[in-house]
MIDOTOR-441137 format. One record per atom (N, C-alpha, C): residue number from 1; residue in three letters; atom name; x, z, y. Coordinates in pm, 1 decimal. Layout:
BEGIN
 dokol pase midren        x        z        y
   NUM  ALA     CA        X        Z        Y
...
//
This chain:
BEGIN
 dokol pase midren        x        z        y
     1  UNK      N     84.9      0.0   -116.9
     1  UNK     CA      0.0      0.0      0.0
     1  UNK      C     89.5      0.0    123.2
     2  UNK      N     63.8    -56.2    199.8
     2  UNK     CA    150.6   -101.1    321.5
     2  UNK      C    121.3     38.5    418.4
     3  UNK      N    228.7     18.6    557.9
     3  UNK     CA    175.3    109.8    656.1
     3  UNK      C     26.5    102.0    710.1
     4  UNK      N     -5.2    236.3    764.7
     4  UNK     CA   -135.8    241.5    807.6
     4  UNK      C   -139.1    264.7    972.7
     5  UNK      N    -21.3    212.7   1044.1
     5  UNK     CA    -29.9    180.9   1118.8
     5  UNK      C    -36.9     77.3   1222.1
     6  UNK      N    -75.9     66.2   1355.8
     6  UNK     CA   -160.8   -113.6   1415.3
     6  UNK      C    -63.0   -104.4   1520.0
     7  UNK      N    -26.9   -226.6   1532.3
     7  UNK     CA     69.7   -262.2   1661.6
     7  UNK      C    -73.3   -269.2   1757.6
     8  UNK      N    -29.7   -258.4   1865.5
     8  UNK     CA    -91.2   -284.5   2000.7
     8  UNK      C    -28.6   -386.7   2039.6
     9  UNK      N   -136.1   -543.6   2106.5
     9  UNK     CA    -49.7   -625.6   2175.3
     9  UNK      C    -45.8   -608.0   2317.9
    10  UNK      N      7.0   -685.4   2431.2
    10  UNK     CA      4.4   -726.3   2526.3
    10  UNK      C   -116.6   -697.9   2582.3
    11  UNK      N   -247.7   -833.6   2518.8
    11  UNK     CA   -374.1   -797.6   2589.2
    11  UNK      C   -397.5   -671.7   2595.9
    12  UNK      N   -429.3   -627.7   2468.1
    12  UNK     CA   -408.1   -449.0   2451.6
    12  UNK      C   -403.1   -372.9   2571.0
    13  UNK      N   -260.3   -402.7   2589.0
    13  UNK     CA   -223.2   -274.2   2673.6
    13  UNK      C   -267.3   -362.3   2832.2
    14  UNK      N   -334.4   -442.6   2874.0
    14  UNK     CA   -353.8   -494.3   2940.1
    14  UNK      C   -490.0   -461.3   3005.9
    15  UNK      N   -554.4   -454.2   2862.8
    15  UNK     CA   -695.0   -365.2   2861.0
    15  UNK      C   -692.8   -247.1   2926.6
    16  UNK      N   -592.5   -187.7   2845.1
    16  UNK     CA   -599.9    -77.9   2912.5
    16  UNK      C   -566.3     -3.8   3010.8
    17  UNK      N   -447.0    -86.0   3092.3
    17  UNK     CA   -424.8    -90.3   3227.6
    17  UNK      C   -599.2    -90.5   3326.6
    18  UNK      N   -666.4   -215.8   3272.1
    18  UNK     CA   -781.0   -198.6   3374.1
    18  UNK      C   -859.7    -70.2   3338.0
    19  UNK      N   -858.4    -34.3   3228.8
    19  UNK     CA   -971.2     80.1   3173.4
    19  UNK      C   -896.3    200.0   3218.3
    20  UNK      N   -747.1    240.4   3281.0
    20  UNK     CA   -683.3    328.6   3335.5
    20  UNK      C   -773.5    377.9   3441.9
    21  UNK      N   -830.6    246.6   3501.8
    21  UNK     CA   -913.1    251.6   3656.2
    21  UNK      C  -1023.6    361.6   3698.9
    22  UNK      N  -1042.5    351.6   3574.9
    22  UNK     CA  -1230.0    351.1   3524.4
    22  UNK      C  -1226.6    564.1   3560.5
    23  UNK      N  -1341.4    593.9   3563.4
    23  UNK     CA  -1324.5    719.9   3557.1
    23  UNK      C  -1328.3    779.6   3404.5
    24  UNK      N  -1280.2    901.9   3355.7
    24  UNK     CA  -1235.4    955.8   3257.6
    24  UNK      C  -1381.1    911.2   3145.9
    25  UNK      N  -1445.3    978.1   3225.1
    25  UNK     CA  -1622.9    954.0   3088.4
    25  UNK      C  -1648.4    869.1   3040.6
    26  UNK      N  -1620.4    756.3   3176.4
    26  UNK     CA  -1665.8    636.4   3138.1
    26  UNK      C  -1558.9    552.4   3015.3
    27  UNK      N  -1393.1    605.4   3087.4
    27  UNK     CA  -1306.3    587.5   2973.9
    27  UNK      C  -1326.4    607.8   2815.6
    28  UNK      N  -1364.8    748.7   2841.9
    28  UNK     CA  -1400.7    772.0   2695.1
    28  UNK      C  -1510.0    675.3   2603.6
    29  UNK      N  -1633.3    675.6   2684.0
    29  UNK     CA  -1716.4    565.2   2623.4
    29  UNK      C  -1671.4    488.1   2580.6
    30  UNK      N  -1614.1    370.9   2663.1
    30  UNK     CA  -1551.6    227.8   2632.7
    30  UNK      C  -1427.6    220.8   2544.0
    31  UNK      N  -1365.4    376.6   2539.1
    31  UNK     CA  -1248.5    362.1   2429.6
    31  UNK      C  -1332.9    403.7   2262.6
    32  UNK      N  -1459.4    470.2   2265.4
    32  UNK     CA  -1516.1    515.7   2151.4
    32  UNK      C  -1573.5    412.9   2101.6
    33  UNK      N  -1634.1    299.1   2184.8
    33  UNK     CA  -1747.1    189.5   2107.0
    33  UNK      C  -1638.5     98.1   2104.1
    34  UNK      N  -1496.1     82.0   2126.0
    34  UNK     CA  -1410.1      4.8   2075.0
    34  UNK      C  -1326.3     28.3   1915.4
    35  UNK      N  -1338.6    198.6   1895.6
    35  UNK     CA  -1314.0    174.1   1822.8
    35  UNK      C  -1377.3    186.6   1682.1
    36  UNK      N  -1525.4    283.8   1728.3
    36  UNK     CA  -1604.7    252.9   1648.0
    36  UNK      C  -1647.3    118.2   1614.9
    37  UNK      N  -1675.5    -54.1   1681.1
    37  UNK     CA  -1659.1   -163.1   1673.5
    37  UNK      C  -1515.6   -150.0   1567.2
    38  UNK      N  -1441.8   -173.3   1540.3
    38  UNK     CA  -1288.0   -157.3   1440.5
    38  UNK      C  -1367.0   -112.1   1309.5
    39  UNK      N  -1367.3    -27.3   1305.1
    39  UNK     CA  -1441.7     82.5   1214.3
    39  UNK      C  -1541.7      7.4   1128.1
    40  UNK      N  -1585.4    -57.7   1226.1
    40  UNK     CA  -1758.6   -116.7   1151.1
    40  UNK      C  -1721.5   -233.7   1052.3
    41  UNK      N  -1609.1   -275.2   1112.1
    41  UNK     CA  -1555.8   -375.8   1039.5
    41  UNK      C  -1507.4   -330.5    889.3
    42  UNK      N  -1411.5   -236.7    902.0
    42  UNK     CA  -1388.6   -196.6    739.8
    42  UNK      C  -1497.6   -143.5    686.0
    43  UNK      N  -1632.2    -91.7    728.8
    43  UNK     CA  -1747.8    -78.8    649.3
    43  UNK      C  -1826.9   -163.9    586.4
    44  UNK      N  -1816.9   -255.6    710.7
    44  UNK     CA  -1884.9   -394.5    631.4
    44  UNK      C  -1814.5   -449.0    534.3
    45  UNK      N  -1719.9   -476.7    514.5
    45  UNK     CA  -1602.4   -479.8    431.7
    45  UNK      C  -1628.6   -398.6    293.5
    46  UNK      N  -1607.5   -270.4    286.4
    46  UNK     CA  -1622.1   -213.8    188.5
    46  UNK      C  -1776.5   -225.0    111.2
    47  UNK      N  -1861.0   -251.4    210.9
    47  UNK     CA  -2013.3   -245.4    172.2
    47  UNK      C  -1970.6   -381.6     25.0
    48  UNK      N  -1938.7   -480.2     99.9
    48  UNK     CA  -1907.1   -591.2      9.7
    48  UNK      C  -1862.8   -544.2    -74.7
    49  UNK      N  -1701.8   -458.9    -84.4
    49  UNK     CA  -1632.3   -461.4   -216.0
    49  UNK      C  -1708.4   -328.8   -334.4
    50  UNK      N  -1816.3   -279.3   -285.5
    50  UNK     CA  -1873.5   -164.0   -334.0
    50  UNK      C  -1892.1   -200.3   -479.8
    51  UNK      N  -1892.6   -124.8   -544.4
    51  UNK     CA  -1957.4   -152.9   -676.8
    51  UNK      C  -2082.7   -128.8   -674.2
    52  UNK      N  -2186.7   -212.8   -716.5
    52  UNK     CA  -2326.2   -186.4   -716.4
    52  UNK      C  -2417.2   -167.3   -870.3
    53  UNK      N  -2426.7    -83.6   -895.7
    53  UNK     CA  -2553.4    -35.1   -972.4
    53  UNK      C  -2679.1     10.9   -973.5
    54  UNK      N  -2702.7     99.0   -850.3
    54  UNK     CA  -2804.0    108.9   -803.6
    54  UNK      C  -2781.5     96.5   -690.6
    55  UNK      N  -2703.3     79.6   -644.8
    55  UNK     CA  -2690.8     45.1   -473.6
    55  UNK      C  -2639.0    186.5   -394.0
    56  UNK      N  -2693.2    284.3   -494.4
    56  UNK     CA  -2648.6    388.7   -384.9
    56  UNK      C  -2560.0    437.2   -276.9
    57  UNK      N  -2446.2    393.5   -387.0
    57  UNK     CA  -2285.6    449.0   -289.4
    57  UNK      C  -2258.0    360.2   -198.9
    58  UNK      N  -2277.4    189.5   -205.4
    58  UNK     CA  -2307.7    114.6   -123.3
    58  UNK      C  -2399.5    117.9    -15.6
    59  UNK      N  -2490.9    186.5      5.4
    59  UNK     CA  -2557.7    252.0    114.9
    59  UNK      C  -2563.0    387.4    146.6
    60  UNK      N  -2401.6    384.8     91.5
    60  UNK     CA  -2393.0    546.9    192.3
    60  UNK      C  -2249.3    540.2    265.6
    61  UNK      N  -2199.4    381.7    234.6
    61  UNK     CA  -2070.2    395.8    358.3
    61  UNK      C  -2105.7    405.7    491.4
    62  UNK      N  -2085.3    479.4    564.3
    62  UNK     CA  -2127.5    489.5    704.2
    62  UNK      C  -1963.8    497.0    790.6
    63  UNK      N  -2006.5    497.9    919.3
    63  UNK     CA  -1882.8    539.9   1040.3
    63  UNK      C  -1917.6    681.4   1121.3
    64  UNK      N  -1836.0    733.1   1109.5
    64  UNK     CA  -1869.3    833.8   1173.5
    64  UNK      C  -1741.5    925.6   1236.2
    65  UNK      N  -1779.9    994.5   1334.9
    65  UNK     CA  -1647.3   1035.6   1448.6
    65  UNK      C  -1613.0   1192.1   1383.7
    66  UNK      N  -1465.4   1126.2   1375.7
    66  UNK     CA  -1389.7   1274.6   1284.4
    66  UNK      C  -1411.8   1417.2   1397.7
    67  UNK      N  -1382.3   1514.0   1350.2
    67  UNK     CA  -1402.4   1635.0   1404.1
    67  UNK      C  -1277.8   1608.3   1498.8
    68  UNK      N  -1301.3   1673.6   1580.2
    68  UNK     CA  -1183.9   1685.3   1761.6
    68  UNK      C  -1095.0   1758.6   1686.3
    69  UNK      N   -970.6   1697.3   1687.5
    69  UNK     CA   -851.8   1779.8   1652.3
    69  UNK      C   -741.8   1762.0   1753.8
    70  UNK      N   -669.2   1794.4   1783.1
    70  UNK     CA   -541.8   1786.0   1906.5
    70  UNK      C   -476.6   1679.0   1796.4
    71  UNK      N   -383.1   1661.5   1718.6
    71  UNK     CA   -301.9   1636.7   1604.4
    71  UNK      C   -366.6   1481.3   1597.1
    72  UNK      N   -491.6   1464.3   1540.9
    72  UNK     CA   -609.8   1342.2   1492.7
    72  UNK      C   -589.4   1258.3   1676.8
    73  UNK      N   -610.0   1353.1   1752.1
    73  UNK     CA   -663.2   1305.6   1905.7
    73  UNK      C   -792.9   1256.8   1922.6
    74  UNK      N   -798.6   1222.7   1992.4
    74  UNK     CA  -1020.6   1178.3   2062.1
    74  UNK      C  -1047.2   1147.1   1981.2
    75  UNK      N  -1028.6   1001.7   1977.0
    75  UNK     CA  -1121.7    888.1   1962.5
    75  UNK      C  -1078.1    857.9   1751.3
    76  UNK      N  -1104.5    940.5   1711.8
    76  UNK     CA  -1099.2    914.6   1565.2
    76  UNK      C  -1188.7    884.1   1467.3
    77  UNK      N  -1258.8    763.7   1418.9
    77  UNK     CA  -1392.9    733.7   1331.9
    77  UNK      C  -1316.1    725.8   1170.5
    78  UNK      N  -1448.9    761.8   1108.1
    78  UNK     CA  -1426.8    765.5    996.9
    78  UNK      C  -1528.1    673.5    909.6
    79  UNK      N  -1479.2    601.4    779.3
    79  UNK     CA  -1586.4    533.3    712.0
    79  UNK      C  -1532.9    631.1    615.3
    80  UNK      N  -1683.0    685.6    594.2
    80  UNK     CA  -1712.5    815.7    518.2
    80  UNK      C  -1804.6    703.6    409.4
    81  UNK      N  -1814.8    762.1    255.3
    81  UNK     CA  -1891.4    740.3    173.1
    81  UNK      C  -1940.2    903.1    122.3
    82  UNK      N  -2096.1    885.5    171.1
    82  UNK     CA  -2136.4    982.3    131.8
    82  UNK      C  -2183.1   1031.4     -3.6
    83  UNK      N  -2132.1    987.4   -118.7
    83  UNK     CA  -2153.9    999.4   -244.7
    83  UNK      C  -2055.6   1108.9   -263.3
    84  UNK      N  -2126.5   1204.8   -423.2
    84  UNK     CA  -2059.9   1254.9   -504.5
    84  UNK      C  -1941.6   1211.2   -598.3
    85  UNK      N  -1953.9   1061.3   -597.0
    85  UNK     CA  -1896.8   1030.8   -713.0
    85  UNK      C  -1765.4    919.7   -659.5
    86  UNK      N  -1795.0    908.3   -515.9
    86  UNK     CA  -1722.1    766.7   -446.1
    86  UNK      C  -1561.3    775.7   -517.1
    87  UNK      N  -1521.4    900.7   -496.9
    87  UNK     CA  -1354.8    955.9   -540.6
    87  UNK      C  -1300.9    890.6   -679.6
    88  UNK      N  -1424.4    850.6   -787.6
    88  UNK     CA  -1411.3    881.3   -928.1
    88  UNK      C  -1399.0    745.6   -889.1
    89  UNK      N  -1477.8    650.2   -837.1
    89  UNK     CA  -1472.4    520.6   -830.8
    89  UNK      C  -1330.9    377.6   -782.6
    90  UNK      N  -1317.4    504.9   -635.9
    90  UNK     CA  -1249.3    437.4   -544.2
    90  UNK      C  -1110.1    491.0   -667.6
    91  UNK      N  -1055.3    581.9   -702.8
    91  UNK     CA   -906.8    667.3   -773.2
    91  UNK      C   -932.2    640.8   -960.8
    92  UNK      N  -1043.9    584.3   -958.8
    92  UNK     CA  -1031.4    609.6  -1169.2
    92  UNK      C  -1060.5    743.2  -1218.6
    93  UNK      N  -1036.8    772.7  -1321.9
    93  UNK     CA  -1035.8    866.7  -1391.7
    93  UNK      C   -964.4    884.3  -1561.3
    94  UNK      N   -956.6    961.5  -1588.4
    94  UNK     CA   -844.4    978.2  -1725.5
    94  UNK      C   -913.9    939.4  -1840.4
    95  UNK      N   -899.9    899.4  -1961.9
    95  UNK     CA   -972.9    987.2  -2086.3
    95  UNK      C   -969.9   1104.7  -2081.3
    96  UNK      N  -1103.2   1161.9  -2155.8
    96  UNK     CA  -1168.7   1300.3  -2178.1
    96  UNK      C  -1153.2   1321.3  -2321.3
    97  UNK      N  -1119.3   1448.0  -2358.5
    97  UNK     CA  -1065.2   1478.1  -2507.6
    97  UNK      C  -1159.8   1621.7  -2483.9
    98  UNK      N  -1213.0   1672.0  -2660.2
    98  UNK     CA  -1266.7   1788.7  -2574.8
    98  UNK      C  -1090.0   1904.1  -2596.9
    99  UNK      N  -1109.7   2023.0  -2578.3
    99  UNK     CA   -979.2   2077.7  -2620.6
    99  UNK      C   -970.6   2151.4  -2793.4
   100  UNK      N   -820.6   2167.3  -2823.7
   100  UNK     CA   -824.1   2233.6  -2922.2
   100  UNK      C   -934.4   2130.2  -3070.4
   101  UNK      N   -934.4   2058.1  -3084.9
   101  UNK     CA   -990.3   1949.4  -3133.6
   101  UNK      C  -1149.5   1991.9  -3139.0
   102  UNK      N  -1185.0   2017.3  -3020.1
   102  UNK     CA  -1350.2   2032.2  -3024.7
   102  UNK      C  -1405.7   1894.5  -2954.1
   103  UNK      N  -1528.0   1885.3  -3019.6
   103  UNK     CA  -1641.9   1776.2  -2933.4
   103  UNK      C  -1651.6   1835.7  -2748.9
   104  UNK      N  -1647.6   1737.3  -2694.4
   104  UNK     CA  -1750.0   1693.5  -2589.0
   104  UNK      C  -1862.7   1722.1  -2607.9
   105  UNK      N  -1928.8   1847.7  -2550.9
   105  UNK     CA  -2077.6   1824.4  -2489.4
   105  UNK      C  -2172.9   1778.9  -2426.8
   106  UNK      N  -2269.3   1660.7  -2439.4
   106  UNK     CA  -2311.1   1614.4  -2324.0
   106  UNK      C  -2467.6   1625.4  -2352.8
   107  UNK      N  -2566.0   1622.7  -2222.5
   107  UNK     CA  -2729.0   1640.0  -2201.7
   107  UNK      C  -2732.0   1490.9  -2164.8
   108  UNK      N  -2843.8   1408.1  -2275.4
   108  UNK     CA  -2856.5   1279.7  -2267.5
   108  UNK      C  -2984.8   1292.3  -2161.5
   109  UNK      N  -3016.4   1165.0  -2091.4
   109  UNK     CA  -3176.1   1157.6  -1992.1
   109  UNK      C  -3275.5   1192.4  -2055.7
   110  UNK      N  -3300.2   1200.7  -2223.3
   110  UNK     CA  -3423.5   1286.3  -2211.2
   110  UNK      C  -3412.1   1372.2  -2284.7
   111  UNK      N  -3270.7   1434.8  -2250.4
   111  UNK     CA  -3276.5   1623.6  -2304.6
   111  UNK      C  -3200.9   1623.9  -2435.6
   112  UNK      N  -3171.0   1527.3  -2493.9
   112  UNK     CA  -3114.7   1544.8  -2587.6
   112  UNK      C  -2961.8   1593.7  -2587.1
   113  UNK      N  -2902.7   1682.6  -2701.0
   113  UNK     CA  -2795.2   1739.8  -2683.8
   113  UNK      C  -2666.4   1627.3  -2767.9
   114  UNK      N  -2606.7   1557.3  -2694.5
   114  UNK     CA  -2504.9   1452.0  -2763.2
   114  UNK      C  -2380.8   1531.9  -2744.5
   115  UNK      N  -2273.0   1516.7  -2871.4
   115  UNK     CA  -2132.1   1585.1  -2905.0
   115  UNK      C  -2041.7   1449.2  -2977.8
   116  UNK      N  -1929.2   1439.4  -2868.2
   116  UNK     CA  -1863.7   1308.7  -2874.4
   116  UNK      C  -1681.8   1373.0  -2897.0
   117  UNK      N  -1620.2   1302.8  -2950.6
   117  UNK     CA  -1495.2   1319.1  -2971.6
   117  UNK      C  -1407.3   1312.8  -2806.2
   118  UNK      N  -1438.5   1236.3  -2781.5
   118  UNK     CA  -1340.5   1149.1  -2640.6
   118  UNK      C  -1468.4   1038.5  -2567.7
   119  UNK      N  -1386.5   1053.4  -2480.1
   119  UNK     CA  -1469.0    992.0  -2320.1
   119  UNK      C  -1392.8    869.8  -2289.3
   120  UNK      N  -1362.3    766.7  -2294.6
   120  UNK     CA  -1301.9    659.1  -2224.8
   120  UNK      C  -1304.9    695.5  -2021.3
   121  UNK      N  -1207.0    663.0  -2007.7
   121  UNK     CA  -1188.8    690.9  -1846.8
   121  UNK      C  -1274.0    564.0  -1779.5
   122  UNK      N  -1261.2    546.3  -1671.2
   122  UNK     CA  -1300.0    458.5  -1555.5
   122  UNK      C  -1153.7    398.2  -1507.7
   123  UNK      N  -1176.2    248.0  -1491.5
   123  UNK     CA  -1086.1    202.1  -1418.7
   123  UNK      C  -1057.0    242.0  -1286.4
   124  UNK      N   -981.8    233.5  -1214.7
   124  UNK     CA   -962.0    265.5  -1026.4
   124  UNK      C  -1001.4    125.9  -1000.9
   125  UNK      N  -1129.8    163.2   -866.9
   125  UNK     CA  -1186.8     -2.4   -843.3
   125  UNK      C  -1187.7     44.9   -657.8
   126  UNK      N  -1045.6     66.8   -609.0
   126  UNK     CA  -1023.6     89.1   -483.6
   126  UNK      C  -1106.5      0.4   -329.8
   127  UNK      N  -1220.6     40.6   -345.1
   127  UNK     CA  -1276.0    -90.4   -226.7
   127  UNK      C  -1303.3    -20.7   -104.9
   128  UNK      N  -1285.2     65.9    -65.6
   128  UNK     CA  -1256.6    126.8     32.2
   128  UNK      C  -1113.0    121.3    118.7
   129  UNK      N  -1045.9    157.3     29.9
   129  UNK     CA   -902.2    108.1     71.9
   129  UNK      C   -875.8    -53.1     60.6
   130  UNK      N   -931.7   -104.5    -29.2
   130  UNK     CA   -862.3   -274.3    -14.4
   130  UNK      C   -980.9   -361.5    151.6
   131  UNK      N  -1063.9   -236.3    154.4
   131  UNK     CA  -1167.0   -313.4    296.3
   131  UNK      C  -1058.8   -293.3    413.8
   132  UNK      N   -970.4   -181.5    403.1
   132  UNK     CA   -908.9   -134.0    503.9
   132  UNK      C   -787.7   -229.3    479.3
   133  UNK      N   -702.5   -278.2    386.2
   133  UNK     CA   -612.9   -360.6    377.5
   133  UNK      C   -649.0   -497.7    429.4
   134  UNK      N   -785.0   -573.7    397.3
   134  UNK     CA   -841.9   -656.9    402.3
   134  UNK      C   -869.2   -652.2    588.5
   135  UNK      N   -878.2   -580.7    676.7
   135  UNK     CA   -935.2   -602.4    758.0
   135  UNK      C   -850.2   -526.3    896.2
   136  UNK      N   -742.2   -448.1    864.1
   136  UNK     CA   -628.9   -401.4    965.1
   136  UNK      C   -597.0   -526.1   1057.1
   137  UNK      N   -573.7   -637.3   1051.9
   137  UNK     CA   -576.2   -661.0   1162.6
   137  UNK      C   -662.2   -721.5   1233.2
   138  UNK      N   -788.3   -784.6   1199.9
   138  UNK     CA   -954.0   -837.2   1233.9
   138  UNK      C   -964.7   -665.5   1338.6
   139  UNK      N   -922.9   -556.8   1288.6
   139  UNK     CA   -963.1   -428.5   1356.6
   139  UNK      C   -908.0   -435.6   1496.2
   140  UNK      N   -781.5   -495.2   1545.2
   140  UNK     CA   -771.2   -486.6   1693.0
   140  UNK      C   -815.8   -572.8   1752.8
   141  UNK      N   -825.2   -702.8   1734.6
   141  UNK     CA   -920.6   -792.1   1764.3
   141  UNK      C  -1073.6   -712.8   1778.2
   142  UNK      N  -1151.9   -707.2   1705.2
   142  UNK     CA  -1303.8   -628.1   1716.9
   142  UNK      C  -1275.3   -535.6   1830.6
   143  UNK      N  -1148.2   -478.6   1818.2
   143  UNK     CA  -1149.1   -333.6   1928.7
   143  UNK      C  -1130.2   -384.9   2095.8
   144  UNK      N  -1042.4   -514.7   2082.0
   144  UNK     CA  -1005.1   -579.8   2202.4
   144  UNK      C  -1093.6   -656.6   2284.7
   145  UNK      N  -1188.3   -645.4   2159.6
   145  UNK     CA  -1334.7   -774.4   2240.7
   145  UNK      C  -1438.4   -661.5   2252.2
   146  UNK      N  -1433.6   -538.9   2207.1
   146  UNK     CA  -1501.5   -445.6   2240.9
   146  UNK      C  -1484.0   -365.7   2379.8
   147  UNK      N  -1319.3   -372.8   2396.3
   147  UNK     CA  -1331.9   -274.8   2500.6
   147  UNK      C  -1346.8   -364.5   2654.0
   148  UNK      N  -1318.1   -524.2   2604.4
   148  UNK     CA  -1327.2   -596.7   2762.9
   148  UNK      C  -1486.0   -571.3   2782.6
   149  UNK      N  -1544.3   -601.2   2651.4
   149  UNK     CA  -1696.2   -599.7   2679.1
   149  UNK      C  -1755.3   -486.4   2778.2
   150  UNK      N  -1715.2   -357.3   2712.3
   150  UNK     CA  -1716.7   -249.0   2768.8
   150  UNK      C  -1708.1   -245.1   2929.7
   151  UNK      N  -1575.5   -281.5   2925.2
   151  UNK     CA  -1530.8   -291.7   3068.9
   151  UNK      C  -1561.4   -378.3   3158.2
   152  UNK      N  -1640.1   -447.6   3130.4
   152  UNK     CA  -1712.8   -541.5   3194.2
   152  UNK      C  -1834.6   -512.6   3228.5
   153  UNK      N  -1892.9   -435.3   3161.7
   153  UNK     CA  -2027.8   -364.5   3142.6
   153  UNK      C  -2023.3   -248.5   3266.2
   154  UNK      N  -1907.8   -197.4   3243.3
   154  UNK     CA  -1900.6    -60.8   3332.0
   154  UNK      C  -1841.7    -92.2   3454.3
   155  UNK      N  -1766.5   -201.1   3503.4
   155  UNK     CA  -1694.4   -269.8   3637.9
   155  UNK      C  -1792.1   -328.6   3707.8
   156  UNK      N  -1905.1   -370.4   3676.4
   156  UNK     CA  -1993.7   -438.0   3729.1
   156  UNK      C  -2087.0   -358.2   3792.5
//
């Protein structure tokens, strides 16, 4: 996996020379829907690479703004998957043995009590991270046409 960090270009910082102008609030706005715009992009992204069975975990990637940390700084979004299970999906999982050469216990859907030797694992089907590989640099672009927008919106 490559760095997870984004060069800034020229326009970039060009942007943000004019958005220096702006007063602080309004700063903040136009720097948050720029980079929430970024953000949306690796969601849509991942929505695609989701694995779908019932759709669920695929409609629970969302964006959403990390908790205020000094360290993180402001303007930090997150594509959160709100599933229980997203971790098992996005990372794999091992074979299951029970221990000491005992069965596996398991409660089948209608109550029945099933006892299995071993569990076959899950492959790692990383689409969260390959949306974010897939789309790092489409993300300053989205952010760069977000924040002129912005600033155009708010200069006027």
């Amino acid at each position: 996996m490559s760095s997870n960090k984004i060069n800034i270009s020229i326009d970039t910082k060009k942007l943000l020379e004019a958005l220096r102008k702006m007063p602080d609030k309004i700063q903040d706005k136009v720097i948050r829907a720029g980079v929430r715009k970024g953000a949306n992009s690796i969601k849509r992204e991942a929505k695609t690479n989701a694995p779908v069975d019932s759709g669920l975990m695929k409609n629970s990637i969302k964006v959403k703004p990390a908790r205020r940390s000094s360290k993180a700084g402001k303007f930090v979004m997150i594509v959160n998957v709100a599933s229980n299970a997203h971790h098992l999906v996005e990372l794999g999982t091992e074979d299951r043995e029970g221990k000491n050469g005992k069965k596996l216990k398991f409660q089948s859907a209608n109550g029945n009590t099933i006892y299995i030797k071993k569990v076959a694992g899950i492959k790692a089907n990383p689409f969260l991270g390959k949306a974010y590989e897939s789309k790092k640099d489409e993300i300053i672009s989205e952010f760069n046409k977000e924040l002129q927008k912005q600033i155009n919106k708010f200069s006027n």
